[in-house]
TIDOMAR-930724 format. One line per 3 residues: number of its first residue (from 1); for each residue x, y, z of C-alpha. Coordinates in pm, whole numbers, always signed. Example, Ala and Ser with C-alpha at 12.3 -4.5 7.8 and 13.67 -1.06 7.14 Angstrom:
<rs>
1> +1230,-450,+780 | +1367,-106,+714
</rs>
This chain:
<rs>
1> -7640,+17024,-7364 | -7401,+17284,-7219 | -7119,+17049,-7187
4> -7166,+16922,-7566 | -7147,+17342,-7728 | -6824,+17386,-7529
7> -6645,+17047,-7667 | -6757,+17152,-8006 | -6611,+17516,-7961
10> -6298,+17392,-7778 | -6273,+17153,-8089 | -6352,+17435,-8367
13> -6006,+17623,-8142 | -5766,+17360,-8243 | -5553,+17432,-8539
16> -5584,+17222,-8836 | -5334,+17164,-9118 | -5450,+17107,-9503
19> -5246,+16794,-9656 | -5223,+16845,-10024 | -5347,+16547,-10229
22> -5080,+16303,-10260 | -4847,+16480,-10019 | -4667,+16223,-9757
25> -4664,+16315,-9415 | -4249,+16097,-9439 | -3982,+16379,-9455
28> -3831,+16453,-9844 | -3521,+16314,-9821 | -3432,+16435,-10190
31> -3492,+16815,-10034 | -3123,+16833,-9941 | -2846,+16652,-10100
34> -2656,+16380,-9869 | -2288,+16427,-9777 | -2071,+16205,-9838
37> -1883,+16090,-9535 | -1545,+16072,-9525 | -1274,+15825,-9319
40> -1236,+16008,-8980 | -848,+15968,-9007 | -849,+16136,-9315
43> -1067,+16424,-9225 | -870,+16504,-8875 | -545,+16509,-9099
46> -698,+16769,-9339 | -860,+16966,-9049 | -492,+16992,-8847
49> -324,+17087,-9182 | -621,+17343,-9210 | -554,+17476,-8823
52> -202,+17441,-8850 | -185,+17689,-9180 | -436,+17922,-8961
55> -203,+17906,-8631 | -473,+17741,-8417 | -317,+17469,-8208
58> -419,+17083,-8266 | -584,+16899,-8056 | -438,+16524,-7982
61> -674,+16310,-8182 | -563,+16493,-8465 | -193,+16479,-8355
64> -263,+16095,-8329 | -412,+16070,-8689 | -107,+16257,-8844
67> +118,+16019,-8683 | -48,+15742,-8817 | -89,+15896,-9155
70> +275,+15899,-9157 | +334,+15550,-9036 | +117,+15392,-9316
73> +352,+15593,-9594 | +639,+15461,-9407 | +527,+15145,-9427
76> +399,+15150,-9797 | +729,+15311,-9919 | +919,+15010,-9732
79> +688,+14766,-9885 | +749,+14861,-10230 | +1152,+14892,-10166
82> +1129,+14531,-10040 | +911,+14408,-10359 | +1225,+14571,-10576
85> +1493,+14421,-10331 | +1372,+14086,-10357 | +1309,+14110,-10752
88> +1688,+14207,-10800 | +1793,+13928,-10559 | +1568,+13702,-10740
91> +1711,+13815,-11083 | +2067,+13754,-10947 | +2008,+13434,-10828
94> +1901,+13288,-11124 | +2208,+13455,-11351 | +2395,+13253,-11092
97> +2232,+12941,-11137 | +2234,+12955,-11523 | +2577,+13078,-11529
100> +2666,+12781,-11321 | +2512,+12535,-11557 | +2682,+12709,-11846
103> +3045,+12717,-11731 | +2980,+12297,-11713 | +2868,+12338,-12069
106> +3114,+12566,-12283 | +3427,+12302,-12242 | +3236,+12071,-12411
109> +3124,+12288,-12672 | +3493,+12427,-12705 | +3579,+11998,-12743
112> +3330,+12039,-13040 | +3455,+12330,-13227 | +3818,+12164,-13189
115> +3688,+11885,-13391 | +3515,+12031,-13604 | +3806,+12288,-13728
118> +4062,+11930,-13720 | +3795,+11752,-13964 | +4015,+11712,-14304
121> +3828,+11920,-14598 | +3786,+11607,-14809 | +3556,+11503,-14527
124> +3382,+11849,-14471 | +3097,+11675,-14640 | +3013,+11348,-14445
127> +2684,+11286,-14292 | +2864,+11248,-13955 | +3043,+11636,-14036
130> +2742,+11740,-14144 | +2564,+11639,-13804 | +2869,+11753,-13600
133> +2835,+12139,-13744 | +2430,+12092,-13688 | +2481,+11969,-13305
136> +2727,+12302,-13292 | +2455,+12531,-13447 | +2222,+12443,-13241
139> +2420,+12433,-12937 | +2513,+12788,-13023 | +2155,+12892,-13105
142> +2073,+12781,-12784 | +2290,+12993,-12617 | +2164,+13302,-12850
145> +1819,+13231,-12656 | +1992,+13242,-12343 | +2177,+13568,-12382
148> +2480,+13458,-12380 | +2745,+13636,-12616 | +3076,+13509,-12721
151> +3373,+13778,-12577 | +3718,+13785,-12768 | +3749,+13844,-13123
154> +4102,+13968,-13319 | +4101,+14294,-13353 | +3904,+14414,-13023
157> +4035,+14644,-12773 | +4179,+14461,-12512 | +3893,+14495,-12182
160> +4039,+14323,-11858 | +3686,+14293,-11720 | +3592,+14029,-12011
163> +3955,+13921,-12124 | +4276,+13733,-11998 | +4589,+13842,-12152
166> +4793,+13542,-12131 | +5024,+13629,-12452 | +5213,+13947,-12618
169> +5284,+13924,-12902 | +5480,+14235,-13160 | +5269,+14293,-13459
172> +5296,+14572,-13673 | +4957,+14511,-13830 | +4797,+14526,-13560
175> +4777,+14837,-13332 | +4860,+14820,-12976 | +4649,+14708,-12703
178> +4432,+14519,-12917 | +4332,+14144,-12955 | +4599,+13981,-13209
181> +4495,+13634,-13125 | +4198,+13410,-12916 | +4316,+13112,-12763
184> +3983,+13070,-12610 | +3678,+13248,-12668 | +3529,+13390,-12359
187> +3144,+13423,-12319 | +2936,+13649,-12092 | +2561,+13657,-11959
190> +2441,+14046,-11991 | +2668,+14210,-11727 | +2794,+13875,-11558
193> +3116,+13727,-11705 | +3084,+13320,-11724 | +3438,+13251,-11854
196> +3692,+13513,-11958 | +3832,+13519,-12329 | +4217,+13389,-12321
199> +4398,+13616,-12583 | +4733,+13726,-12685 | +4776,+14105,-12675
202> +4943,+14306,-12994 | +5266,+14532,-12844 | +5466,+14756,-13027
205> +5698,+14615,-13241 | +6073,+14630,-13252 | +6248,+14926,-13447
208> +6477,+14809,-13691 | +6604,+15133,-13756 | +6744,+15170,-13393
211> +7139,+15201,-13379 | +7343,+14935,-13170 | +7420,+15018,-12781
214> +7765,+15175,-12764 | +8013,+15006,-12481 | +8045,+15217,-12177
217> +8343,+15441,-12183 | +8347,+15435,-12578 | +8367,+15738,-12786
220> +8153,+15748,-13081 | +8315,+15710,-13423
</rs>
């Protein structure tokens, strides 16, 4: 009888907690709002720059991530300079390889014009004229598509990059240095030259007006 009055008291001691109705005894993880964790490279780079600006020396794991914070913008930079590099070697080539092809192609279109331009006029139009000047149009079309753009026309200023003097000739209707005649037109894929234009060049004409070389030793009259 004893022994059950002092469990009871010992058990009327003990602390007891009140649980609110519908309380759960789980911690409230919505109490606090989560962080958001960050890459550890990236947070050692931004803590060094942070102890670096306050004079505190850094330690070597963040030494280490700095390095290799610099290594993968070396690396990206020398990616993207390759991806260019091998565009504008890939561009190139294929100027090449159509300028190639072309330079095969322009005698025979230059065979075409010839016979076209020796047709007589009574004959200008014949079915088989006819065709020849639609075969030439769309030959020339063709090379529209392309970009390709005839060089040399008469009256042009005379550019040794994209013409080939191979004629002077004295005209006083024309001014000097420019085109006074195409031989053969020339024809150029944006900054690549396929075939230079042969042209004569206009010079200065000859004075009449001039007064005939006296003999050495002569006097004037």
């Amino acid at each position: 009888m004893q022994q059950h009055e002092q469990e009871q008291q010992e058990h009327e001691r003990r602390p007891t907690m009140a649980r609110q109705p519908g309380q759960s005894s789980e911690p409230d993880s919505t109490s606090a709002p989560a962080q958001q964790d960050q890459p550890a490279g990236v947070e050692n780079v931004e803590r060094a720059e942070q102890q670096q600006a306050e004079g505190q020396p850094v330690s070597a794991e963040q030494q280490k991530a700095e390095e290799y914070l610099d290594l993968l913008q070396r690396t990206q930079a020398d990616f993207m300079n390759y991806r260019r590099r091998a565009g504008k070697e890939q561009a190139e080539g294929r100027v090449a390889a159509q300028s190639g092809l072309l330079s095969h192609l322009l005698p025979v279109l230059d065979d075409l014009e010839l016979a076209l331009r020796a047709a007589p006029a009574e004959m200008a139009h014949h079915p088989w004229v006819q065709g020849l000047f639609l075969v030439a149009r769309r030959l020339q079309g063709q090379l529209d598509q392309l970009g390709v753009q005839r060089v040399g026309i008469p009256g042009e200023a005379f550019d040794p990059n994209k013409h080939e003097a191979v004629a002077t000739e004295a005209r006083a209707d024309v001014p000097e240095g420019m085109i006074a005649h195409v031989v053969q037109p020339g024809y150029v894929l944006g900054e690549r030259v396929i075939r230079p234009a042969q042209v004569s060049v206009a010079g200065t004409p000859a004075s009449t007006g001039d007064a005939p070389a006296q003999p050495e030793g002569s006097a004037p009259q």
